[in-house]
N, C-alpha and C positions, 0 to 999 in steps of 0.2 A: 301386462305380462311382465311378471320378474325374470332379471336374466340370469342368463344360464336355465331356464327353464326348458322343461321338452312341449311339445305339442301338446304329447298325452297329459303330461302333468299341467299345464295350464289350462285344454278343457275339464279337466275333472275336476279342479279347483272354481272354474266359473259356473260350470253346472251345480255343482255344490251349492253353491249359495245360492245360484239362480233359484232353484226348486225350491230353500228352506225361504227367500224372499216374497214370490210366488206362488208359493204350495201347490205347485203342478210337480207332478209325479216324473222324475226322469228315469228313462232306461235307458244302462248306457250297454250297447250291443257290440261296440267297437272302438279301441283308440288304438294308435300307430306306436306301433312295437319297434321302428325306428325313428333314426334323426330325419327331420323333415328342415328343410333348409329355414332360414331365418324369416326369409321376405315369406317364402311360402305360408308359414307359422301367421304370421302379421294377418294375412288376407285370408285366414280359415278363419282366423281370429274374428277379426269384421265380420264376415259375413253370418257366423257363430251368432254373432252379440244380436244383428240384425233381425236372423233368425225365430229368434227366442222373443226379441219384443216384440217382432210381428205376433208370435204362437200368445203371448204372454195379452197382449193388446184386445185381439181379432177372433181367436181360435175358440173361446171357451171349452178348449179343450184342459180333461182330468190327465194325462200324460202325454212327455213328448220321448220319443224313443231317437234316440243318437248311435250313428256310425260312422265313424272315421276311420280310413283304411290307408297305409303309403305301402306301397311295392314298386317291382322293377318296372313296371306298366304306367305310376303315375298313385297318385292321391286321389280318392273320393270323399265326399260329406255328406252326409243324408239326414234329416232332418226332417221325424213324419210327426206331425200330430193326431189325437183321434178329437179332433173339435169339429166343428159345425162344420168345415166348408163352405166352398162356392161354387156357383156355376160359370160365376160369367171371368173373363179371363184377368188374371192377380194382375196389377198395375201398382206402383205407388212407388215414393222415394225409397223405403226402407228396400223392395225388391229392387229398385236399381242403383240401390249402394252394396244390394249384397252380388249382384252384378257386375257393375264396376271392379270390386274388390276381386275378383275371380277372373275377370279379364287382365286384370294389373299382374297376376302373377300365372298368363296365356294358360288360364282356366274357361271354362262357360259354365253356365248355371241355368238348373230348366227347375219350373216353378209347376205343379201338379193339385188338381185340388177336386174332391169329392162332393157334391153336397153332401150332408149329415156324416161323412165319414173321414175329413177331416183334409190337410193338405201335407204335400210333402216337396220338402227343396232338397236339390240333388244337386252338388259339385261338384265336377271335375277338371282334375292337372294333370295333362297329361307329359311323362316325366320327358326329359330335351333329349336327344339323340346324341 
């Protein structure tokens, strides 16, 4: 991420390239219409990149659809594919860096997945009192 960058302007520039590297289809549904604090940025970031190599690896999924939202409530991430899916419950390093990453900035992160109809990663921060 370059600095002085916003959220929204670093995912849109990683999705950018992600999709034309990849040739998975991105729809982007949402990015954050405000400043989102720095560390926050860092660990949407991560778990973003994580994200995408899982979908990019695993999914053979034709598009992934993104939403990133910040308000007075907190930040969310959503991250759905329409690939293959599973049944049995996601484990691996990449799910618990994208984990970690969301814990570090007292986020949590739930992991969803369909067979034939693809999986979806949900973020949430929820904003400090």
């Amino acid at each position: 991420m370059r600095g002085g960058q916003s959220l929204a302007e670093a995912l849109e520039a990683c999705l950018i390239e992600w999709s034309e590297r990849t040739g998975i289809e991105v729809e982007t549904w949402a990015l954050p219409a405000t400043d989102v604090p720095s560390r926050v940025t860092r660990g949407v970031m991560a778990a973003m990149g994580e994200a995408l190599s899982n979908v990019e690896r695993h999914s053979r999924a034709k598009t992934v659809s993104i939403a990133v939202t910040a308000g007075r409530s907190g930040l969310r991430m959503t991250v759905s594919d329409n690939g293959k899916g599973d049944s049995a419950p996601l484990t691996g390093r990449g799910i618990a860096r994208m984990r970690a990453a969301f814990a570090e900035i007292g986020g949590s992160l739930s992991v969803n997945s369909v067979p034939g109809e693809g999986t979806t990663v949900t973020g949430v921060v929820p904003m400090r009192r």
